[in-house]
N, C-alpha and C positions, 0 to 999 in steps of 0.2 A: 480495410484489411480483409483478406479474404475468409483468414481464420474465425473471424466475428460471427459469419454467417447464423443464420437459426440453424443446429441440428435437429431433424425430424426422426424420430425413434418410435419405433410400436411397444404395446405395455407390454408385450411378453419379451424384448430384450434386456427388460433392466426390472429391479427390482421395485415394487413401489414404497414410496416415500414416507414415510413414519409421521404419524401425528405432529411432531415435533418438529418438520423438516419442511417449512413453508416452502418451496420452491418446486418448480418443474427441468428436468433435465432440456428440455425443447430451449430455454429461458439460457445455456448457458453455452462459452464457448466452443467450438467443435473439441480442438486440444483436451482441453476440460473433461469434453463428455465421453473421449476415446479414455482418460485417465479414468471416469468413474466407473467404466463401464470394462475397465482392465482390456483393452483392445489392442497392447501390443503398444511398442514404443518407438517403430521408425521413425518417428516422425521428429525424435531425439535427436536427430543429427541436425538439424535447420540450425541456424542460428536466432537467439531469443533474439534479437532485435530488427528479423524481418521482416517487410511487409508495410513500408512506407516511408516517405523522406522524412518526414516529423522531427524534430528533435527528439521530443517525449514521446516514449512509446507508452509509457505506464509511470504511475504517482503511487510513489510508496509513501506511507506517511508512518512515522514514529511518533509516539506519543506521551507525556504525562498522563497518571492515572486522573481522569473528569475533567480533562481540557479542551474536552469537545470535540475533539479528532474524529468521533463519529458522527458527527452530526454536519461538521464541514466537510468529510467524506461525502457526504448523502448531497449535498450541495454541489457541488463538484459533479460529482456523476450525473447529479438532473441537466446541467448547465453544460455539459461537453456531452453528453450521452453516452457516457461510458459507463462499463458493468462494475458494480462496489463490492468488494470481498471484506467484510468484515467477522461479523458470525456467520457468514456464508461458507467460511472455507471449514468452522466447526460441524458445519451440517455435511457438507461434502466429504469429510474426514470419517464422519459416524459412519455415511453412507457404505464407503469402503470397507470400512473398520465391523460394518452388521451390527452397532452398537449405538445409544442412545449419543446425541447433544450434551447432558449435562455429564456421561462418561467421558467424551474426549476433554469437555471443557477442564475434567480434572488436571488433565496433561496440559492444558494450552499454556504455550510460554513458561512453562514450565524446566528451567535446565535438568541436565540428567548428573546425577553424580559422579565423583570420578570412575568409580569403578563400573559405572553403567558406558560411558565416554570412551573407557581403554576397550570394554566385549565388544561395543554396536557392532564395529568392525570385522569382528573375527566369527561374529553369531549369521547363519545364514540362514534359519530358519527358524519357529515357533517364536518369534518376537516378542518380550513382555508387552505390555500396552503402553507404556512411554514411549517406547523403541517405536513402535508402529506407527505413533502416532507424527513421531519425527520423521520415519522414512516417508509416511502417506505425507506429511505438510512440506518438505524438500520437492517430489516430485510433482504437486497440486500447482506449487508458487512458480515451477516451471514450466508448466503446462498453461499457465497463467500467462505467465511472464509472453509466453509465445503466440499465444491470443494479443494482444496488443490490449490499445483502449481501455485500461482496467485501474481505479483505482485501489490500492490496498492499504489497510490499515494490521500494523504491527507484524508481529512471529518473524521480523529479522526480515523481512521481504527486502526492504533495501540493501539490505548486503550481500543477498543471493543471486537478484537481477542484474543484469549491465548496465553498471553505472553510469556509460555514455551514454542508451537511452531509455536513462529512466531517472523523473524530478523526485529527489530526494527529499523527503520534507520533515522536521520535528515540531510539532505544538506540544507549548507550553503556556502556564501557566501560573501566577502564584497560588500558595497553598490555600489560603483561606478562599480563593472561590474557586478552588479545585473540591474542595473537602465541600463547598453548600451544593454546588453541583450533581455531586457523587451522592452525599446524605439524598436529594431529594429524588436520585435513582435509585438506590437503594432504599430507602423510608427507614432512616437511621438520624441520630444525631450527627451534628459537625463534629462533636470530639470523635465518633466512633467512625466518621468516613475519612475523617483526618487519619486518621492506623490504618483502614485500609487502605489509601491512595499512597502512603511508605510502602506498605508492603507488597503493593501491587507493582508499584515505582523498582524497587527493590528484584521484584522477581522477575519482570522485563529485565533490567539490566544484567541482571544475572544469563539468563538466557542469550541473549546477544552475546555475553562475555564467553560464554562458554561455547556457543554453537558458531559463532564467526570471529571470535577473539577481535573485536572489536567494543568499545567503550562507548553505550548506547546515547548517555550524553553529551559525549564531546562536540559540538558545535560543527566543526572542523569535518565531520564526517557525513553531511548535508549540504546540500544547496543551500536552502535559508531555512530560520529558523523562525517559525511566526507565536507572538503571545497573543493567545486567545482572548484573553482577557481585556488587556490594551488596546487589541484591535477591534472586539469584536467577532463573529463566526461569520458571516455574511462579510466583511470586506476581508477576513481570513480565506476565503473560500474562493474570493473573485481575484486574488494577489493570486493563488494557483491558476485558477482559468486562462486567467492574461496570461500567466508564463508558458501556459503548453500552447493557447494562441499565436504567442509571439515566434513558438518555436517551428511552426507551420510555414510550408514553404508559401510564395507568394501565387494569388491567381494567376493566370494567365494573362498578359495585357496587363497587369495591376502594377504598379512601379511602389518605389516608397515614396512615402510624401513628405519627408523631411530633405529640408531645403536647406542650400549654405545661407548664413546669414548676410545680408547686404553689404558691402563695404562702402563707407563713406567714400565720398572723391574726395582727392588731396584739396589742402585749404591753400588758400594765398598765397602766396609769398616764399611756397616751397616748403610750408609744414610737415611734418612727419600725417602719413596715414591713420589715422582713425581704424583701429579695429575692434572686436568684441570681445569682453574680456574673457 
């Protein structure tokens, strides 16, 4: 996809990057860096799911709170060479926003109230920081979206992309190795990452509900659903690969290599045919 390309940028067009903000703008997609860099929005009328026969253009992924979804993310991306937005897209948000990582994180997935829900609309300037950080993360996932090759993890991504090309995914997990997972990222107890992963749980869905009016765990609203746990994070991660593989057109000269199954030759005596069941 052409949009992937490296953008090359001098230090005097963009601002440099804050302690906090591991990344280099050269590192990310061109879409991406005309967004960071506020460059105008023509580029808005393309259609997100330009720029290649693929089925899957981008892997959205939905998540329980400590089910791993970032770490199969991370997997994912090494194994297809696609670019991972996870707390990338928090850093990219500050960047706009001229404010710290753990400011936006305040807002992240975060729903807005009703009465923040009925102004966004009608408010056309000085934006509270919620509002901002909704309109900067709407235009980010589509500028994203248009870059191709991208996995993303949470903020409703799946709902905003085009659903026909793009693998929709939710991990889950049960709670008790949601909660030891989470406790030993956080350095808390099981009972104390048990209330966080509700509440985390909780505030995802909220969000979804309220910014795409859609019900973040319904099944029903993904391609499949994988349990981390069950499976594992490594054959969680390769069940993804294989699907955007599978979705790839064929090489050139490459045919498929499934084959009709043999049919027996009729028996003796004018038996019925033998076939596969």
């Amino acid at each position: 996809m052409g949009s992937w390309e490296p953008f090359s940028i001098s230090t005097s067009e963009a601002p440099a990057p804050g302690p906090d903000r591991g990344w280099a703008l050269g590192e990310w997609p061109r879409s991406v860096v005309r967004w960071l860099l506020g460059w105008g929005d023509e580029e808005r009328e393309l259609p997100l799911s330009a720029g290649g026969s693929a089925r899957f253009q981008n892997i959205c992924i939905s998540r329980e709170a400590g089910a791993g979804a970032g770490a199969i993310a991370r997997m994912v991306g090494r194994r297809l060479g696609w670019k991972v937005f996870d707390h990338e897209l928090l850093e990219a948000i500050a960047h706009r926003m001229q404010t710290t990582v753990d400011e936006v994180r305040t807002y992240d997935e975060l729903a807005p109230s009703v009465i923040q829900d009925w102004l966004l609309p009608l408010r056309e300037e000085h934006y509270a920081p919620q509002e901002a950080y909704l309109d900067h993360l709407a235009k980010l996932l589509e500028a994203i979206g248009r870059a191709g090759q991208s996995v993303l993890v949470g903020r409703g991504a799946g709902f905003l992309l085009p659903r026909e090309a793009t693998l929709s995914v939710r991990i889950v997990a049960p709670m008790k190795a949601r909660a030891v997972r989470l406790g030993e990222r956080m350095g808390v107890s099981a009972r104390t990452a048990r209330r966080a992963a509700k509440d985390l749980d909780a505030r995802r869905l909220a969000f979804d509900r309220t910014m795409h009016r859609i019900n973040g765990a319904d099944p029903h609203n993904y391609d499949m659903v994988l349990d981390s746990h069950s499976l594992g994070l490594e054959i969680a991660a390769e069940v993804l690969v294989r699907a955007v593989e599978a979705g790839r057109p064929p090489s050139p000269g490459i045919g498929s290599t499934w084959t009709v199954p043999p049919v027996s030759p009729p028996k003796p005596g004018g038996g019925a045919v033998d076939r596969p069941a």
